[in-house]
N, C-alpha and C positions, 0 to 999 in steps of 0.2 A: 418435496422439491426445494433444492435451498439454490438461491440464487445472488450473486455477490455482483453488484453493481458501482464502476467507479465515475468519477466525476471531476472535473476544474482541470483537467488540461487544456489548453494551447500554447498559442507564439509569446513568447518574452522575450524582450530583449536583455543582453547581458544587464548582470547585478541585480534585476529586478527578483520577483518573488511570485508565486504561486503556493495555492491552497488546494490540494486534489480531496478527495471525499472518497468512503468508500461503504455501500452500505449494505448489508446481509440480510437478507429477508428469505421467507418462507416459513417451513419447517425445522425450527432451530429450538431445540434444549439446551444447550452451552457450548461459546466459544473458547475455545483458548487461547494459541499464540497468534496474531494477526501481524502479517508483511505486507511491505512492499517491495516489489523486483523491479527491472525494468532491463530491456531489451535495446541495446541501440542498432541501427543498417550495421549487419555484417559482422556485430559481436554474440558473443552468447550471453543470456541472459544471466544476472549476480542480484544477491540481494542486495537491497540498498537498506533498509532496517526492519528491526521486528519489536513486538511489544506482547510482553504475556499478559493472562488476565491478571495477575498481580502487578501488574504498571512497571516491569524489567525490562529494561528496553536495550537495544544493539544497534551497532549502523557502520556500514561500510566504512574505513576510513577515510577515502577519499571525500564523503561527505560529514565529517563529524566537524561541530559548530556551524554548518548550515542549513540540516536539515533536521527538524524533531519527530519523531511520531507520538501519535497518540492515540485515545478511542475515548467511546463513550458510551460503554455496557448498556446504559439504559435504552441506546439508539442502535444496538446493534453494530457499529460504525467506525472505523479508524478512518486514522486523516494523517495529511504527508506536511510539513509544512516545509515550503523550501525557499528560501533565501539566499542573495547574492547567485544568483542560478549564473552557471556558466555553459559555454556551446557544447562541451563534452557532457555536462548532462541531457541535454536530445536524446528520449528514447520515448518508445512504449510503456509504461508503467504500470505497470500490474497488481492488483492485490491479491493475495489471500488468507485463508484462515484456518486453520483444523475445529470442523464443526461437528458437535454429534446432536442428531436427530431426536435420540430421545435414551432413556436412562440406560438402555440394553445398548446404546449406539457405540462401542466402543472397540478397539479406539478410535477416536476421534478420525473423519476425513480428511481430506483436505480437497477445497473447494477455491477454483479461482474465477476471478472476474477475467470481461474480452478486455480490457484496458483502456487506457487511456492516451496521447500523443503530447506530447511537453518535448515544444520546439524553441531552442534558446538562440537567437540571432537579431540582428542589426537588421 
């Protein structure tokens, strides 16, 4: 059972910053590429960035020079960091990761976390 738990949302207000967490446990032999999505009331959900296990990372443009991702192999874990948050970012935010179980696991799955809520307002 591989299980992806995320972390650090709530309320901010405009410009402020948030740090979400996202961490992968269970039965895991090796991750590869790890995201983040997010979901706003009444859109469909986009990604917002992603990060391989070689540390290449992508990101929506709407959020490029606010938001970095990263991980940290030894912890299982990617993280969101996001800055200057604005109202349009309001969403559900999601992670996940293409994980295989074990050396025969392939290819890789893909396994998501229930998310998390990053509400940006006054």
């Amino acid at each position: 059972q591989v299980q992806l738990v995320e972390s650090g949302g709530g309320l901010v207000q405009p410009g402020g910053s948030l740090r979400l967490s996202c961490a992968a446990s269970g039965s895991i032999f090796s991750i590869n590429t790890m995201r983040w999505s997010r979901q706003a009331p009444g859109k469909r959900r986009e990604l917002v960035a992603s990060i391989t296990n070689d540390f290449s990372t992508d990101y929506l443009d709407s959020v490029k020079g606010r938001f970095t991702i990263s991980r940290d192999n030894a912890k299982n874990t990617v993280y969101l960091q996001m800055n200057s948050l604005k109202p349009d970012d309001t969403a559900v935010y999601y992670c996940n990761a293409d994980i295989s179980r074990d050396l025969s696991d392939y290819p890789p799955k893909q396994y998501w976390g229930i998310g998390t809520l990053v509400t940006v307002s006054l």
